[in-house]
C-alpha positions as CSV (number, residue, x, y, z in Angstrom):
1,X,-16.5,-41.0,-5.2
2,X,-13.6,-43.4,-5.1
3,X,-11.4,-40.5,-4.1
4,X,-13.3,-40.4,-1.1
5,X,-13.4,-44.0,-0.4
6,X,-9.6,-43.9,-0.9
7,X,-9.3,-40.8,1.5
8,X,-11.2,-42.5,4.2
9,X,-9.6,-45.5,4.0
10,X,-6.1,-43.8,4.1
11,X,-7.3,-41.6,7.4
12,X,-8.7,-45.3,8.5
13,X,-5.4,-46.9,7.9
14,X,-3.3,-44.4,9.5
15,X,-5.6,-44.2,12.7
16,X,-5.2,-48.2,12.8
17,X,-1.8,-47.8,12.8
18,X,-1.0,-44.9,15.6
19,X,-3.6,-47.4,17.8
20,X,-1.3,-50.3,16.8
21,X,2.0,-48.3,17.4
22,X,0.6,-47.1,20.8
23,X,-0.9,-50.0,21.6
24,X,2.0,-52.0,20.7
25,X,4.7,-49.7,22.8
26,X,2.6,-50.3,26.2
27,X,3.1,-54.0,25.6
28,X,7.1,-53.6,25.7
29,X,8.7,-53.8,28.6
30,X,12.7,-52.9,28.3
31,X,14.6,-53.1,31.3
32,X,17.5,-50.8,31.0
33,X,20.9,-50.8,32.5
34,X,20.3,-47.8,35.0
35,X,17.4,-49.8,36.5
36,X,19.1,-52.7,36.9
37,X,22.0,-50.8,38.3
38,X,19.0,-49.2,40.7
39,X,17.9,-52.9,41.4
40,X,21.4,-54.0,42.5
41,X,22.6,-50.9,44.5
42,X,19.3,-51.4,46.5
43,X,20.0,-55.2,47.1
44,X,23.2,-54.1,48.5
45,X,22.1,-52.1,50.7
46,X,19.6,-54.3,52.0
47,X,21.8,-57.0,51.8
48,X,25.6,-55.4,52.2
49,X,27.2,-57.3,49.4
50,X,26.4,-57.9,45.7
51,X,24.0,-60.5,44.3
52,X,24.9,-63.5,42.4
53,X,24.0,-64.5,39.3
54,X,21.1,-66.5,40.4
55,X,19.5,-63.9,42.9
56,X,20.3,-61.0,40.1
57,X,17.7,-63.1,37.7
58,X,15.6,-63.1,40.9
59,X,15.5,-59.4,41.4
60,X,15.3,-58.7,37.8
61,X,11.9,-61.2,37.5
62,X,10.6,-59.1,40.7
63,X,10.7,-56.4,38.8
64,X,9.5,-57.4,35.5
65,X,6.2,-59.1,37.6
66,X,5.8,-55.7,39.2
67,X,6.0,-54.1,36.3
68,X,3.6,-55.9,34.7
69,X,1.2,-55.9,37.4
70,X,1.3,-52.2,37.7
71,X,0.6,-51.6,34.3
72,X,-2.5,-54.1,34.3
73,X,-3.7,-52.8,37.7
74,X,-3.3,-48.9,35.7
75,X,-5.3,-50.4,32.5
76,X,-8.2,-51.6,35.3
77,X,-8.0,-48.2,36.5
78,X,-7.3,-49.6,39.5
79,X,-5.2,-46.4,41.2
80,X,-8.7,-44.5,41.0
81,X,-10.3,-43.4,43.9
82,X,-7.4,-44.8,46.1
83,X,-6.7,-42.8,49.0
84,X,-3.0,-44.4,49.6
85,X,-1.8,-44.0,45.5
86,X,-3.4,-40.0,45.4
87,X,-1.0,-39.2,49.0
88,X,1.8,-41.4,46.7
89,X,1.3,-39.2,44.0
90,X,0.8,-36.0,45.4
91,X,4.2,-36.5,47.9
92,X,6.4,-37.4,45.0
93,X,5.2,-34.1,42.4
94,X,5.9,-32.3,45.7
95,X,9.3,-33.6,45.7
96,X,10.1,-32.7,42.0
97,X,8.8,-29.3,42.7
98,X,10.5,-28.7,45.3
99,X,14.2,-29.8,44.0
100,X,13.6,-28.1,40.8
101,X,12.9,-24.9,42.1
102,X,15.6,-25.0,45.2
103,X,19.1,-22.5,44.7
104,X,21.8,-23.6,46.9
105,X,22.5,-19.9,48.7
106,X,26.3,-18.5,49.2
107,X,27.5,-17.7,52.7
108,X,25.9,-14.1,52.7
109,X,23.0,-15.3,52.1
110,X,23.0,-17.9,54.6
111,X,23.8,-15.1,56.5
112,X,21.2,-13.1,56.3
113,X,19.1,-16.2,57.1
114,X,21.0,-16.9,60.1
115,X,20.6,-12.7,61.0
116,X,16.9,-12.9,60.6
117,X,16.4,-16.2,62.3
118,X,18.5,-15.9,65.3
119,X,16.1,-17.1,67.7
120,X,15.4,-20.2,65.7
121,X,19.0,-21.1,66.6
122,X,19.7,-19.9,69.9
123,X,20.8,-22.8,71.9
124,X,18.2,-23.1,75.1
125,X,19.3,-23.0,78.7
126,X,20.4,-26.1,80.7
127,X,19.9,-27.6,84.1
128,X,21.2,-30.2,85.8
129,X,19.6,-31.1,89.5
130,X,18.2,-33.1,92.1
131,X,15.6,-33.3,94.1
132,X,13.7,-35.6,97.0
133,X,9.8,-36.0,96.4
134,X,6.7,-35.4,98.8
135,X,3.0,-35.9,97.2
136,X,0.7,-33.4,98.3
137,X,-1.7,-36.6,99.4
138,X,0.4,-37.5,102.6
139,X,2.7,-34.9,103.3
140,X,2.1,-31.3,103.9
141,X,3.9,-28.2,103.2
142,X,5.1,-28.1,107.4
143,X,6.4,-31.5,107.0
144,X,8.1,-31.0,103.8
145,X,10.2,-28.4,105.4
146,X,11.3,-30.6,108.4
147,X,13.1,-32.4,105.7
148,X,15.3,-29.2,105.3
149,X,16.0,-29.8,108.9
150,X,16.3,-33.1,109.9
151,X,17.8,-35.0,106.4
152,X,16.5,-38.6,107.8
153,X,13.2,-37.3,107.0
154,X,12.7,-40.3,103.7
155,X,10.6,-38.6,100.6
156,X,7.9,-40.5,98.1
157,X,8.9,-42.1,95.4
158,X,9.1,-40.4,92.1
159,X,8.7,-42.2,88.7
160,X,10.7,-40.1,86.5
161,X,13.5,-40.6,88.9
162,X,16.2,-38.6,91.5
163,X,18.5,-37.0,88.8
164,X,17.9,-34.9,86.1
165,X,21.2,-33.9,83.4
166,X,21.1,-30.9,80.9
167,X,17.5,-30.8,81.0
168,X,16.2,-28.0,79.0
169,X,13.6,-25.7,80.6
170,X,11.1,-26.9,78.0
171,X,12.0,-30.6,79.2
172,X,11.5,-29.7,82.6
173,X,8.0,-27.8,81.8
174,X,7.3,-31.2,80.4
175,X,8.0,-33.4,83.0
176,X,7.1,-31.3,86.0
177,X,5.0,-28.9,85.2
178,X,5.1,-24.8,84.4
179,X,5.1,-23.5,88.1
180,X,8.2,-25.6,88.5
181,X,10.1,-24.9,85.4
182,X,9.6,-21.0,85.9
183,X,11.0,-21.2,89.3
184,X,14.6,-23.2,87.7
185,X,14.0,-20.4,84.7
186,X,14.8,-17.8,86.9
187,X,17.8,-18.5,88.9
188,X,21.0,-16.5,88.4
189,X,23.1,-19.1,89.8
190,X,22.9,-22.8,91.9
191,X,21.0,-23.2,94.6
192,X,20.6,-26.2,97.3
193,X,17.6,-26.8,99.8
194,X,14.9,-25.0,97.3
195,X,11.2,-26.0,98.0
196,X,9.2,-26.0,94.7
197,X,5.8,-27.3,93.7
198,X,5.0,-29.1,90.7
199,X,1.6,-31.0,89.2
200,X,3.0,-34.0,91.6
201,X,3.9,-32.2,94.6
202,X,6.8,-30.5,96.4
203,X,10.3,-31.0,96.0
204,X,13.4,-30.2,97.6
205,X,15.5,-29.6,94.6
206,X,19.8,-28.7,94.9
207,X,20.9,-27.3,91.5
208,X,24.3,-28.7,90.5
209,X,24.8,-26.9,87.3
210,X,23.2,-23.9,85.0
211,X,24.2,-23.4,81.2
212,X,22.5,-20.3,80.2
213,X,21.3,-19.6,76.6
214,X,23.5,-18.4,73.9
215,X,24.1,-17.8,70.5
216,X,26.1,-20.0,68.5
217,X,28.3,-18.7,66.1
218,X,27.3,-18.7,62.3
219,X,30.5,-20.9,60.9
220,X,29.9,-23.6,64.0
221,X,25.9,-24.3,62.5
222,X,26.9,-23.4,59.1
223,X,25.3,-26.9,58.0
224,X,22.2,-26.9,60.3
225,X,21.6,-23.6,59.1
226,X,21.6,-25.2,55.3
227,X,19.3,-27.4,56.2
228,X,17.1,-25.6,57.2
229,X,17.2,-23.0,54.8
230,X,16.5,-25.2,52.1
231,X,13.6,-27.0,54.2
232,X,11.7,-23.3,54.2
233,X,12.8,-22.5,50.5
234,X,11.1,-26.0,49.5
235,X,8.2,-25.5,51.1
236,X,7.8,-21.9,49.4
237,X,8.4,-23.4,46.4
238,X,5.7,-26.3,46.5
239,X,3.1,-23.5,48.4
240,X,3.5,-20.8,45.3
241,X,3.8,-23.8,42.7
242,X,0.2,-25.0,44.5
243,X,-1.6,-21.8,44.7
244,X,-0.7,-21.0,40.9
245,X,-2.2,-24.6,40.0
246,X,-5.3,-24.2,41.7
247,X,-6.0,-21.1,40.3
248,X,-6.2,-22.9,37.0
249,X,-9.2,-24.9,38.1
250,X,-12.8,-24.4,38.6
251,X,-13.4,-25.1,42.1
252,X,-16.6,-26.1,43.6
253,X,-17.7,-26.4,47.0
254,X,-21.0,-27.8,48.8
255,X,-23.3,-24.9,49.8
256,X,-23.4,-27.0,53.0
257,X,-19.2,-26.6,53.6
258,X,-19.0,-23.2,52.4
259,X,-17.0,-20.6,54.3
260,X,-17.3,-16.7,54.1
């Protein structure tokens, strides 16, 4: 019987003591050199210079409040149910996911991505014209091209303005609508005195320059082309890591929500 008594009192002890040892870790707060290091390279470039002694014992009491308000606000359980702290979470395990999982790729392999990708890249045709404005509620078409023959013929005002730079066609769509982008889409080369209609009205446009589409070459993107390589790869990455977790989980669904 005492063996017993002594066996639960040893598993007793030993339980008090993981609880203390646990317990007793939460309550520490070290503040290492790396995060203080983290605390000052942010000050500087907040601030663009270092901080003196004074404002360093600042920061570092900023941090140790924080700190211990995060851990009491964890304790109250105060990060369940909010919506703000789950998006927190949820953005930075996409993060690690993502830059665990991403390869740097070697120049054929870049390659290839540029090969089958081309028209990702392709840099879009340019405009650059002019125009004079009639709305379609005080001018009709007739008097619109009297303008083309007598020039002191004065046009509306526009609100966008007179002169347009190295607009691209999907720019132009934009601003003026598809009917007139199509017509500047299709010329072959400039053109003065042309009569086009747009969501506003007509316009007397005079092209003064055309830079078709091309292809840049692979070396002159080389780093765009990085980028964007790894942007797809990390989103691979977090998409397969996702659909792998979820299947790991019993999901449920209201009979009300539920989609064949």
């Amino acid at each position: 019987m005492s063996k017993k008594i002594l066996v639960f009192l040893s598993i007793a002890l030993f339980l008090y003591l993981v609880d203390w040892l646990l317990n007793n870790d939460e309550r520490m707060i070290n503040v290492s050199d790396n995060e203080i290091d983290f605390l000052i390279s942010t000050w500087n470039d907040q601030m663009q210079r270092p901080p003196n002694q004074e404002e360093l014992k600042i920061i570092i009491d900023n941090y140790i409040q924080n700190e211990v308000l995060y851990r009491e606000a964890l304790t109250l359980n105060l990060d369940r149910g909010d919506i703000i702290v789950k998006r927190r979470l949820v953005q930075k395990l996409g993060f690690l996911k993502q830059e665990e999982g991403v390869i740097i790729p070697n120049d054929r392999e870049l390659k290839i991505f540029f090969d089958e990708n081309r028209d990702d890249f392709r840099i879009p045709k340019r405009l650059s014209f002019d125009h004079t404005f009639f709305s379609k509620e005080s001018r009709s078409f007739e008097e619109v091209k009297q303008y083309l023959i007598n020039k002191n013929i004065k046009g509306d005002p526009f609100l966008l303005g007179r002169n347009f730079s190295d607009k691209t066609i999907r720019q132009i769509q934009r601003d003026f609508g598809e009917k007139f982008a199509t017509v500047l889409d299709n010329l072959l080369m400039l053109e003065s005195n042309l009569i086009i209609e747009s969501i506003y009205g007509w316009h007397i446009v005079n092209v003064s320059n055309i830079e078709n589409s091309y292809l840049p070459k692979f070396i002159s993107i080389k780093d765009k082309l990085l980028d964007s390589y790894l942007l797809i790869k990390k989103d691979e990455i977090l998409k397969e890591y996702t659909e792998e977790l979820i299947k790991s989980y019993d999901v449920s669904l209201s009979k009300k929500y539920t989609f064949d």
